[in-house]
C-alpha positions, 0 to 999 in steps of 0.5 A: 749263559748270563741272562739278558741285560735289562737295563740301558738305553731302549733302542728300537728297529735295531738292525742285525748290523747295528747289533754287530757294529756295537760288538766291535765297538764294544771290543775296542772299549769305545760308545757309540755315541747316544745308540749304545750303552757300554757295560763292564760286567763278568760271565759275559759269552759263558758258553765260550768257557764251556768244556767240550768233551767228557775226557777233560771233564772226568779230569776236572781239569780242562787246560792241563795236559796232553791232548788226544782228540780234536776237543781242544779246538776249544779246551785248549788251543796250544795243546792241539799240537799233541793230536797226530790224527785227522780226527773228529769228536762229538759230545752231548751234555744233561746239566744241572737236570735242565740244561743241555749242551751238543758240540762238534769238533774237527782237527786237521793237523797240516803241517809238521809243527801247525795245527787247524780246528773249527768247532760249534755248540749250542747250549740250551735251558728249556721251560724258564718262568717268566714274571713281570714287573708287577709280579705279587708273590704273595697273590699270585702263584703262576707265571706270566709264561715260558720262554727257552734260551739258547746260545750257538757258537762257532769257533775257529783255532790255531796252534803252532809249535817252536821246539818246546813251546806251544801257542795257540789261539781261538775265536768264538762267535755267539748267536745269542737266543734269551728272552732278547736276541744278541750276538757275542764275541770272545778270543783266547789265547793259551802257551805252555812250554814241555820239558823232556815230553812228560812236564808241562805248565803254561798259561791260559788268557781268557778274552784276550779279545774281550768277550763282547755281547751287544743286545737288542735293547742297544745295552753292549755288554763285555769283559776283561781279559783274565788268565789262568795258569796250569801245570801237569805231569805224564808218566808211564807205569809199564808195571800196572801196564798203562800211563797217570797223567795228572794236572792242576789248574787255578782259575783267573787271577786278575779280576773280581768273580766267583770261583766257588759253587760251595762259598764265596770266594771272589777276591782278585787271585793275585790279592788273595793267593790262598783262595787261588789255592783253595779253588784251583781244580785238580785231577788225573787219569790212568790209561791202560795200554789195551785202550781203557781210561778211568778218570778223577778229579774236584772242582775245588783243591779244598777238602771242605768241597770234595764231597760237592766238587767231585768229577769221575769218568771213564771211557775207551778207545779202539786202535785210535780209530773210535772212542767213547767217553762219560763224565759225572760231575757233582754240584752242592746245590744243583742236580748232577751233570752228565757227559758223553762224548765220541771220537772218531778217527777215520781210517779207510784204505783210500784215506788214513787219518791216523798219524796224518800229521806231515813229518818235518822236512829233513833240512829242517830236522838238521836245525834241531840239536836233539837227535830224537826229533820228533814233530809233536810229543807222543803220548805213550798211551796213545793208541796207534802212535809209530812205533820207535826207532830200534835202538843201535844195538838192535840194528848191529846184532841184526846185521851180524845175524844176516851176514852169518847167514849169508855165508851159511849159503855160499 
């Protein structure tokens, strides 16, 4: 979360709808005449950019990859298209020793090639020391007092599949609690594009709606659009009994910004393309077929910033139905951060929701040349995914072996 601005025109007896009127505005990259002072800043709404989750996390990759539960609501919107279930996920995260954040995640997909999430967080720091204006240091120890911040967003997303292609969107709205109150907006965007289910590379546009805060005191904060870009591989290992997924992800490319926990680095990437390398996170998991995945990845592609960048986790799945996850995550200056997250899939005899994706109509099915259609690209380590067609060869020698036996009877 950034702190609450301090500066700009002090507007008194501002109404809830005031405050909105100005985040619209500030949207639309226009004033409101003498009521409100339009900033451009960056680290508008961070909490919108907070990975849901510990899977994703363990990675230290959040766009790259193929998604297997409902966090990619927010992590990554196109990638909801991966997800066959009617799937929920819970995560609970202690960062740096004095932050904390909860979220809730639902996936619902309803239609072949289409895909529904909704999600909400809240992000807190409790116990802030508060220094006035006239605050000594050299006389004074204490501090005025103590005030807690807090962040709740909702988030709604979409995806939509066009034979390789994945577009997806989402948009967050932020009750904003410093030590000013405010509400946030910001809205992604993300494609990528999947060749022969196992390849994949896309991009990612953060603040496609730009990221707006409006605050109280009449300051309206917002942010330019930046984006991302991400390729990952999946690929089965039937010999060590599982599937290693792997991506890369480079930060923004566009703007000015920090990038770097370990050192300054905060050119434009497209300028700088090195320092893009040099902060751009990496990462992989293995998943073995009985439901066990070990994770592993760094913040930062430099070898300097491993030793302070670096992520692990785990984690384990029950027939597609129950998940647990946990993530570990270093910082040079902070205190570690931990993660764990829950997946639940229900799974009741009047209601199934594994594999509750709708299949394609068959009209629609004749449309596509490949004769393996499929309505989404199964990860072959996913539990509970259906079983394949049996091959032609299969299907004759069974039928062979049937029509011996029938004559056998007669």
């Amino acid at each position: 979360m950034n702190s609450a601005p301090r500066t700009g025109l002090q507007t008194e007896g501002k109404s809830a709808r005031s405050r909105v009127l100005g985040t619209v505005l500030g949207i639309l990259g226009t004033g409101f005449g003498s009521a409100f002072a339009l900033e451009q800043t960056s680290g508008v709404n961070l909490t919108a950019s907070e990975g849901f989750g510990a899977r994703q996390q363990g990675m230290a990759v959040q766009r790259a990859g193929f998604a297997q539960g409902a966090d990619a609501v927010v992590n990554a919107p196109a990638s909801m298209n991966d997800v066959n279930d009617f799937t929920f996920s819970t995560g609970h995260a202690e960062q740096f020793g004095m932050a904390r954040f909860d979220n809730f995640a639902l996936l619902i997909p309803w239609h072949a090639r289409s895909t529904l999430g909704l999600a909400v967080a809240r992000y807190s720091v409790t116990g802030i020391e508060q220094y006035g204006s006239d605050f000594d240091p050299a006389t004074e120890s204490d501090p005025d007092g103590l005030f807690d911040a807090a962040d709740w967003m909702v988030s709604g997303a979409f995806a939509r599949r066009f034979g390789a292609f994945d577009v997806g969107g989402a948009v967050h709205l932020l009750r904003r609690q410093l030590d000013q109150s405010g509400l946030g907006m910001r809205g992604d965007l993300m494609g990528q594009y999947t060749y022969d289910r196992r390849y994949r590379a896309g991009a990612f546009i953060r603040g496609a709606l730009p990221s707006t805060a409006a605050w109280e005191e009449g300051l309206t904060e917002y942010e330019a659009p930046e984006a991302s870009l991400f390729v990952s591989g999946l690929w089965p290992l039937p010999y060590f009994y599982g599937s290693l997924q792997a991506g890369l992800e480079t930060p923004g490319i566009f703007q000015y910004g920090a990038r770097s926990s370990s050192r300054l680095e905060g050119e434009r990437g497209i300028t700088d393309p090195a320092s893009v390398i040099r902060t751009s996170r990496v990462g992989a998991e293995f998943n073995f077929d009985f439901g066990l995945s070990l994770r592993a990845g760094f913040d930062e592609l430099a070898p300097s910033a491993w030793g302070s960048s670096a992520r692990l986790g785990m984690g384990y799945h029950w027939r597609n139905i129950l998940g647990i996850d946990y993530a570990f995550s270093a910082h040079p200056y902070l205190d570690q951060s931990h993660r764990i997250s829950l997946r639940f899939t229900p799974s009741f005899p009047k209601f199934e929701g594994r594999n509750f994706r709708p299949r394609e109509p068959q009209r629609n099915r004749d449309r596509i040349p490949r004769p393996d259609y499929r309505p989404t690209y199964p990860s072959p380590y996913t539990p509970g995914k259906p079983l394949p067609d049996p091959a032609p060869e299969e299907l004759e020698e069974e039928e062979l072996e049937e029509g011996e036996i029938q004559e056998i009877v007669e």
